[in-house]
C-alpha positions as CSV (number, residue, x, y, z in Angstrom):
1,X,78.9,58.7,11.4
2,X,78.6,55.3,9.3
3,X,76.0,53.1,9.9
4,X,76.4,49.6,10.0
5,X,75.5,47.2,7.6
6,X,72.7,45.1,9.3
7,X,71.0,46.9,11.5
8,X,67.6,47.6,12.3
9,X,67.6,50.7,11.2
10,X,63.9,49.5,9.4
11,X,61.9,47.1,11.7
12,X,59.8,44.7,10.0
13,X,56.5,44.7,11.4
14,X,54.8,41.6,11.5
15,X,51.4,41.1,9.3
16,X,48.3,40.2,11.9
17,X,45.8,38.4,10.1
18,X,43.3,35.8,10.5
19,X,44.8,32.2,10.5
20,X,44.0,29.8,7.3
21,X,40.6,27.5,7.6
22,X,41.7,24.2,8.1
23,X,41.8,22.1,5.1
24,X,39.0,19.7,4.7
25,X,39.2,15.9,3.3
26,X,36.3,15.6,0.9
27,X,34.0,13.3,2.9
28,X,37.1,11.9,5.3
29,X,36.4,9.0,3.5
30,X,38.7,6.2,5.4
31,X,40.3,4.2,3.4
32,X,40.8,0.1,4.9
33,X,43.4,-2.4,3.8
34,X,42.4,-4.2,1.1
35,X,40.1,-1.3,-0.7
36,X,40.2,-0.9,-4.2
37,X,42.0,2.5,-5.2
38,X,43.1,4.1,-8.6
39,X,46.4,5.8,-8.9
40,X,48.6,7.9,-11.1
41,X,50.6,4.4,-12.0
42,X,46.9,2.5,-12.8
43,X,44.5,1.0,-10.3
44,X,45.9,-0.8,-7.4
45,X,44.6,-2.5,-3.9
46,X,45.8,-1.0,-0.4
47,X,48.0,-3.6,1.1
48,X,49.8,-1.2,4.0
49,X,48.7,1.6,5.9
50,X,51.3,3.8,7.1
51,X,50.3,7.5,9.4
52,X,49.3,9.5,6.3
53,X,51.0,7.2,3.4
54,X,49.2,4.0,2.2
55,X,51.0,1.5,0.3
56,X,49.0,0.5,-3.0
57,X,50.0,-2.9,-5.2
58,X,49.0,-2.2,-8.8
59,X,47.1,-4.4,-11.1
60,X,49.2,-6.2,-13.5
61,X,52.3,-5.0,-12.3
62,X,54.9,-6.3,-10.4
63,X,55.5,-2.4,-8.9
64,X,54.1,-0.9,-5.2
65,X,53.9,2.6,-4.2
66,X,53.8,4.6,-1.8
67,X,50.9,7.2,-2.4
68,X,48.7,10.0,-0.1
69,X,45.1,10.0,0.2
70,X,44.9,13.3,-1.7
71,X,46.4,11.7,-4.6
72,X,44.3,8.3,-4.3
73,X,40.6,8.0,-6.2
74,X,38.3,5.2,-4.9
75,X,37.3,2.4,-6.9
76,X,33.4,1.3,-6.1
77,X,32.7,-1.7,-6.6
78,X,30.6,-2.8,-9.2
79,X,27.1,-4.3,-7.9
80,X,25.6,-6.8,-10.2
């Protein structure tokens, strides 16, 4: 007798293990409108704040993008 093609001859069991930790932000530093932020394009200034996308105007340029906060660094600024 022929088998068919698809058929579960071989059941795939299902892996039980523990669920992954939830990631953590380092710090969950919040990040404001106007704060000072360095991106991959150069530094920039947070000018739109969008559910998990923040929308940084760069220095010297006439370019905005649209960046996440795991891509973002945080500019102090400087005390005198």
């Amino acid at each position: 007798m022929k088998q068919a093609r698809f058929t579960q001859y071989k059941k795939i069991q299902s892996i039980i293990r523990p669920l992954d930790p939830p990631r953590k932000r380092p710090g969950d530093v919040l990040v404001k409108l106007n704060d000072r932020v360095e991106t991959a394009h150069g530094p920039g200034r947070v000018i739109e704040i969008a559910e998990d996308r923040y929308l940084i105007e760069l220095d010297g340029q006439i370019a905005r993008v649209w960046e996440r906060l795991s891509s973002l660094k945080f500019v102090r600024p400087k005390v005198v």
